[in-house]
N, C-alpha and C positions, 0 to 999 in steps of 0.2 A: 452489638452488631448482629443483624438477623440471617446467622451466614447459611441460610435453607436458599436465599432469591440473590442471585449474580444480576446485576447489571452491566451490561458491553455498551458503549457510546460510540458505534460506529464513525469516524472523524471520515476515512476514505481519503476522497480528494475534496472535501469540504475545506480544507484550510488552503483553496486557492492555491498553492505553491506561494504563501506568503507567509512566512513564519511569523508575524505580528499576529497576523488574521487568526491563525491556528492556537495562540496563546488565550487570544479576546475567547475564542470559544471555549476552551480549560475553563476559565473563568468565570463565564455566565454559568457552564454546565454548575463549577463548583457549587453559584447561589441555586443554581434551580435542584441540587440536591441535599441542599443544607435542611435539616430536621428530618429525613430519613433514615430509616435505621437496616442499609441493607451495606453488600457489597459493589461496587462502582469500579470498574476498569472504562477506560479512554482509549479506542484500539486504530492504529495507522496501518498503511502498508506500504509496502518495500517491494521496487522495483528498479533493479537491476537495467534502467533504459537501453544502454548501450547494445548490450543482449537480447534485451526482451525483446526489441522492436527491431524487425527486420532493417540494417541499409535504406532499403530502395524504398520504405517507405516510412523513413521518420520525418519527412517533412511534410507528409501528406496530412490538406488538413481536411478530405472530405470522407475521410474512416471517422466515427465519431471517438471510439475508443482510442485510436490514436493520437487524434486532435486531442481529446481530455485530458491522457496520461502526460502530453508532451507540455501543454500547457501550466498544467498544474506538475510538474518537477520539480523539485529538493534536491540539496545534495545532500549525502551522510552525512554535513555538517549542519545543516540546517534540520534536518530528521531529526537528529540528537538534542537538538534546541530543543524539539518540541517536545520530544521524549523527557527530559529533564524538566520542563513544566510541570506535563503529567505528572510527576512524582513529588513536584514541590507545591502541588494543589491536593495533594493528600489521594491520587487516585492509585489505581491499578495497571499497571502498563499491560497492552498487550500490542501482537502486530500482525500483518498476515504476508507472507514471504511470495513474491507470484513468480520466483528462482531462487536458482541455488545459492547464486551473491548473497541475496538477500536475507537467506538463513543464516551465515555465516554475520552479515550484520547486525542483525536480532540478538544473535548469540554475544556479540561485541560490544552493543548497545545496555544490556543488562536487562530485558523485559521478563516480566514474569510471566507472559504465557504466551505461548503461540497460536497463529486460527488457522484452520486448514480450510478453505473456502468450497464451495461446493463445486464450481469450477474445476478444482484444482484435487478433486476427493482422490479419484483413481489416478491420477498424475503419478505411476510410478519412481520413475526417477527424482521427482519432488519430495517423493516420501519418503524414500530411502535416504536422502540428506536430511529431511526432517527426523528421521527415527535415530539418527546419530547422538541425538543432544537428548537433553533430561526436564527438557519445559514439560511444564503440562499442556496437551494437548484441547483446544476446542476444534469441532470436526462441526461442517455444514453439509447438509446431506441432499441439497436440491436436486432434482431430476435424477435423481439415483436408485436405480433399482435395488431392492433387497437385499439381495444375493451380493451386488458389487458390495453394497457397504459392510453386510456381512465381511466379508472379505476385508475391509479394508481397517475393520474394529478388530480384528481375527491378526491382521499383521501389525499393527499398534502394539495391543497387548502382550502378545508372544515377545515384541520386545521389550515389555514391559511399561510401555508410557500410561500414564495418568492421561483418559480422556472423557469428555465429556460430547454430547452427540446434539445437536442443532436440528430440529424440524425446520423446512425451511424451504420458500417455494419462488423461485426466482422470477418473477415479473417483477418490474420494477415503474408505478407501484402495483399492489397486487389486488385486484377487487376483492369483495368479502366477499366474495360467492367461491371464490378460490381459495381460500387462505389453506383450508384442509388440517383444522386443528387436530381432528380426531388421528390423527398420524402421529399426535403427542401418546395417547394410546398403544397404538400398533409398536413405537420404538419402547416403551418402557416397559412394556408387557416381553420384549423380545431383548431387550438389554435389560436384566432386572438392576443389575447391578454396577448402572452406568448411570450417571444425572442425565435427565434431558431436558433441553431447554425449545426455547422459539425465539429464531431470529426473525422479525417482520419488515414487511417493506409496504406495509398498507399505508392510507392516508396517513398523514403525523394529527390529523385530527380526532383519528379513531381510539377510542377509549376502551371500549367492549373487549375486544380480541385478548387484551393479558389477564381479564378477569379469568376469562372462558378457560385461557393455556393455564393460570394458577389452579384453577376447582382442579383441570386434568392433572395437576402433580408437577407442573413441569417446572424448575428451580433458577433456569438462567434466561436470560431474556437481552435481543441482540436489536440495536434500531439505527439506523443513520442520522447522524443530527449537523444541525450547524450552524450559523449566524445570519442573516441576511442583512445586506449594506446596500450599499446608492451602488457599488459596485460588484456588490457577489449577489447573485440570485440563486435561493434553493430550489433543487429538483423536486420533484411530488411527492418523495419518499424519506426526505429529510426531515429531521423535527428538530423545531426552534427552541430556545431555551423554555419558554411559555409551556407551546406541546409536551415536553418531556415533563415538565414538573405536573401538567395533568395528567401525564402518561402513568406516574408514577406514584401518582396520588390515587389514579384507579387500580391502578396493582394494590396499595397500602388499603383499598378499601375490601378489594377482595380474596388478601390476605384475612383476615378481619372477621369473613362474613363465611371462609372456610372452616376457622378457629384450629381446634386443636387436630395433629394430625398421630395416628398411630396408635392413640389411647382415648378413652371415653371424658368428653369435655369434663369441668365443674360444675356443678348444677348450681347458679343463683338461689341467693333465701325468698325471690320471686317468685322462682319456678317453680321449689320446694312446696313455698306453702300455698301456692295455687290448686296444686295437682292434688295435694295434702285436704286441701279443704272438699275436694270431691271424695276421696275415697270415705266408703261406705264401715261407719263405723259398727261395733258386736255392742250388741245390747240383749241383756236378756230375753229370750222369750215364754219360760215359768220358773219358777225359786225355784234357784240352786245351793245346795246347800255346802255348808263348809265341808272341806276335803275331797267332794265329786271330782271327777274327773268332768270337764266340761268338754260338754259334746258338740256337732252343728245342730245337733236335733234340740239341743238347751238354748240356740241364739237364732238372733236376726241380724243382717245388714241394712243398717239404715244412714240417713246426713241428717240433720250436721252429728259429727262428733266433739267430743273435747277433747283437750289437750290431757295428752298421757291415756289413753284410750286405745283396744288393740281396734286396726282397722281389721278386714276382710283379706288384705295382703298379707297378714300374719300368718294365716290358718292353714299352714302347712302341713298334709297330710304326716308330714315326719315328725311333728313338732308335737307334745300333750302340752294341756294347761288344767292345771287344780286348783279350785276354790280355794282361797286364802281368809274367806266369810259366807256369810250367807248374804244369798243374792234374790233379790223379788222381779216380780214379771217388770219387761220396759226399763229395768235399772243400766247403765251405761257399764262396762264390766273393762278396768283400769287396768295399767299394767302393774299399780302398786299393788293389785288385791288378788293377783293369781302365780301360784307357783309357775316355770317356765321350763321346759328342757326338748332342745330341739336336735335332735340326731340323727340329720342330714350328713355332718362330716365324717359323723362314725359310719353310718351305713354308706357313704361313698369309699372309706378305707376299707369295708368289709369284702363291698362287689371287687376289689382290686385284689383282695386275699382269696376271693373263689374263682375269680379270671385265671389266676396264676395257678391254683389247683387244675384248673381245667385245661389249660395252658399248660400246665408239664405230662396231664395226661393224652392229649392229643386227641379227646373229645372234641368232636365236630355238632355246634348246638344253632339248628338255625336260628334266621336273625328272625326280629319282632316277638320271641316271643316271653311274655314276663317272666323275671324271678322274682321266687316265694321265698320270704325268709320267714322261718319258724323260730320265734325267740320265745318260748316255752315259760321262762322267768323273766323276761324282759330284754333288751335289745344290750343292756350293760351285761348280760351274762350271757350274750352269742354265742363266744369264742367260747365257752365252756358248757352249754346247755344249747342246744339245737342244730339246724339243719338249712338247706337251701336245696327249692325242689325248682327244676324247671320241667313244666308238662308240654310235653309234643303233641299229641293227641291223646283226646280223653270221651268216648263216645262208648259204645258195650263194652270197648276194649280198655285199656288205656297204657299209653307209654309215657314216661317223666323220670328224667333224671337227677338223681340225689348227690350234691357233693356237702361232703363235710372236709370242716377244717382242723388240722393236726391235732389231736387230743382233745376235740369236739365230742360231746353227749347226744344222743336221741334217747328222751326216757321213754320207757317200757308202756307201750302201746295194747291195743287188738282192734281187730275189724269185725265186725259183726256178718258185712254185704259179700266182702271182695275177697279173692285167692291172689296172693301177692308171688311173684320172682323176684328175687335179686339175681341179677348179672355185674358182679364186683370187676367194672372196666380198668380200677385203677387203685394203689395202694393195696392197706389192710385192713378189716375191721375186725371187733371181737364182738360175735352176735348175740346174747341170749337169746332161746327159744323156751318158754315155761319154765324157766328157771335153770336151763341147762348153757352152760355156758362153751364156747367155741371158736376158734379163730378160723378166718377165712382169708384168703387171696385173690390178687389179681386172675381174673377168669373162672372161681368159681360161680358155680350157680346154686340157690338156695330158694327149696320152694316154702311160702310159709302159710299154710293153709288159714280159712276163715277163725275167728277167736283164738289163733293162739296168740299170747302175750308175748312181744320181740322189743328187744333195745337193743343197743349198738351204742359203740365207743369206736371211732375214728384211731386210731394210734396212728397214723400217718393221713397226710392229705389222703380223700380217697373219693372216688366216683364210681355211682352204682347205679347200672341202668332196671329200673321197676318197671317189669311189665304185668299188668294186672285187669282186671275186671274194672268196671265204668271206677270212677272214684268218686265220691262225694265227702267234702269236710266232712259234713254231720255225721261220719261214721267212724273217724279219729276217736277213740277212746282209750284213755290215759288212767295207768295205776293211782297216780297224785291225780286226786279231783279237782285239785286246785289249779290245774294245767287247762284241764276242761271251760271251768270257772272263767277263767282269765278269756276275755271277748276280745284283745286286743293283745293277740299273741302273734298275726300274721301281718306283713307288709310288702305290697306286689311293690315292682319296680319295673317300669317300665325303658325302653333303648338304656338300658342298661350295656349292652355290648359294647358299645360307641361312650361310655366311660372311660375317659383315660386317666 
């Protein structure tokens, strides 16, 4: 059973005040929903006549609603008939109370849900006998201002009842210029955490209007139905056993055409390898030889590819790949023939280790602008070998700030161009300067003139604001040549902030 889509079968006063009539319709409904896989309730209502209808004028028959109600009456004996149907056709019972009697019958009767009619929404004293008992609640919300139904979902819950909320626009039937789906919208967005449905009273020939309420989210769905004979005629708003099984077959088709909800569909082996066969496969563009690191400057994207070939979606800037042979110009370059190591999740665990340094320091680093991580030895020796710069501005002057992580390295530098400051915002480092070694703290300052040689060891998270002269990489100069050497020691990363 697909218990996301409720279906309501509006009865009303369609079973004529004939309890035979009211069964024949249980009955067709049953075949006009046999091979559906949803949930189905059958809903009457209760009326207390004696009460409900003034003395003076229950004989009257040129009120129309009194004419109908008085015509079409049951008694709780006959009610119950028909309730006991419902149940022995495999449905859902529901009823809608238009008094207080009436509640107390419901309750008598054993229904599983009650409907609060739109009519009837602000009915205080209805409500208050309604809040007594532990049905779950459906609530119709026609001509009802915000605020009231606010209010009136506000006294429900506070007593705890299970409800569910009805878009719902009383003309009966109701043009499609009227229907005013987007109100399935406006309630879901404003009850997040409430089903909402549509009850309709458009033609029983219109099929469109439940596609439209399912794409909006909407779960329960409310429609009048009922038989027509030589001697019962339906209203314009009623749907026949026929109507409903189209009714309902258009719902099933735009369950279907919405597909999966909350999570990213499956992708068909269609789709797959449609999309598959466009992407632009890496083919060499001059010999590469075994063990290079293979660059973009070493390939081309081009179609068709083969099978087991890296595309152009591969080519992650986080990702290296190494010759596993040697490769000639135009050659197609395989995933069997190239080493792989792609450290996207490492570098997402790293930015979340220097957030949280920055974050206990209470550094303030505007947004947009990149981190630089210096992995010296490579991106697997971070945590022990290098550094992460964020630069603020960098023009004659320049400001950027350095954090390193807990027992982190920066090896022993010089600058040829620039005159450097440390402003130590946070933790400790221990500095060398030429060889002299030093510890420092929060708030000191440390000026370190052009060519002197400096490294630093982190012993605690730490963050250190650099202000200096313009900065240019090519003026990084490193004791180990092989620091220098290494071309692919730096990797910007961009909204990185907005990493969680």
């Amino acid at each position: 059973m697909n218990s996301e889509l409720f279906f309501i079968f509006e009865m009303a006063n369609n079973h004529m005040g004939d309890v035979s009539h009211g069964i024949r319709i249980i009955n067709e409904l049953k075949e006009a929903t046999r091979g559906f896989n949803f949930k189905f309730a059958i809903k009457l209502q209760y009326r207390n006549l004696p009460d409900f209808i003034h003395p003076d004028y229950r004989s009257r028959t040129d009120l129309k609603f009194i004419k109908r109600f008085s015509e079409t009456a049951l008694s709780w004996n006959d009610y119950k008939k028909i309730k006991d149907a419902i149940v022995n056709a495999g449905f859902i019972t529901m009823c809608t109370p238009w008094d207080e009697a009436s509640v107390d019958k419901i309750i008598e009767h054993g229904y599983d849900y009650l409907k609060v009619p739109s009519c009837y929404l602000t009915d205080w004293p209805l409500g208050e006998k309604i809040a007594q008992f532990n049905l779950p609640l459906v609530i119709s919300t026609a001509g009802e201002p915000l605020d009231e139904i606010d209010r009136v979902v506000s006294f429900y819950l506070h007593r705890k009842k299970t409800i569910s909320i009805m878009h719902c626009v009383g003309e009966y039937p109701t043009p499609l210029k009227n229907l005013q789906l987007n109100q399935i919208d406006l309630l879901k967005k404003r009850y997040v955490n409430l089903p909402i449905g549509y009850s309709t009273h458009e033609d029983p020939d219109q099929i469109e209007a439940i596609k439209l309420a399912i794409s909006k989210g909407a779960t329960l769905f409310e429609k009048h139905v009922g038989v027509e004979t030589v001697n019962y005629k339906l209203n314009a708003y009623s749907a026949n056993p026929r109507q409903i099984k189209n009714w309902l077959q258009s719902a099933q088709t735009a369950l279907e055409m919405c597909g999966i909800v909350g999570k990213r569909y499956h992708f068909s082996d269609i789709e797959k390898k449609t999309l598959g066969d466009l992407h632009r496969a890496v083919f060499a563009k001059t010999a590469i030889k075994q063990g290079d690191r293979i660059q973009l400057s070493d390939i081309f994207f081009s179609i068709p590819g083969t099978e087991g070939q890296l595309v152009a979606n591969d080519m992650s800037k986080y990702a290296s790949f190494h010759a596993k042979k040697d490769f000639v110009a135009k050659e197609p370059i395989l995933w069997s023939e190239i080493e792989y190591d792609d450290q996207k999740l490492n570098i997402n665990s790293l930015v979340k280790e220097i957030k949280q340094v920055l974050h206990e320091s209470g550094t303030v680093i505007p947004g947009q602008l990149h981190l630089e991580l210096s992995h010296h030895y490579g991106l697997s020796k971070f945590r022990e070998f290098g550094s992460s710069t964020i630069t603020v501005i960098n023009r004659g002057y320049c400001k950027r700030v350095i954090v390193m992580l807990p027992g982190q390295k920066h090896p022993e530098q010089w600058h040829n161009l620039k005159d450097e400051t440390y402003h130590l915002l946070h933790g400790e480092i221990d500095l060398t300067l030429n060889g002299e070694l030093k510890k420092y703290f929060k708030n000191d300052v440390v000026i370190i003139p052009t060519k002197v040689r400096h490294g630093f060891i982190a012993t605690k998270g730490s963050v250190i604001e650099e202000i200096s002269s313009a900065y240019d990489q090519s003026d990084s100069h490193y004791t180990d040549s092989s620091i220098t050497e290494n071309k692919h020691r730096k990797t910007f990363i961009t909204n990185w902030l907005e990493l969680e």
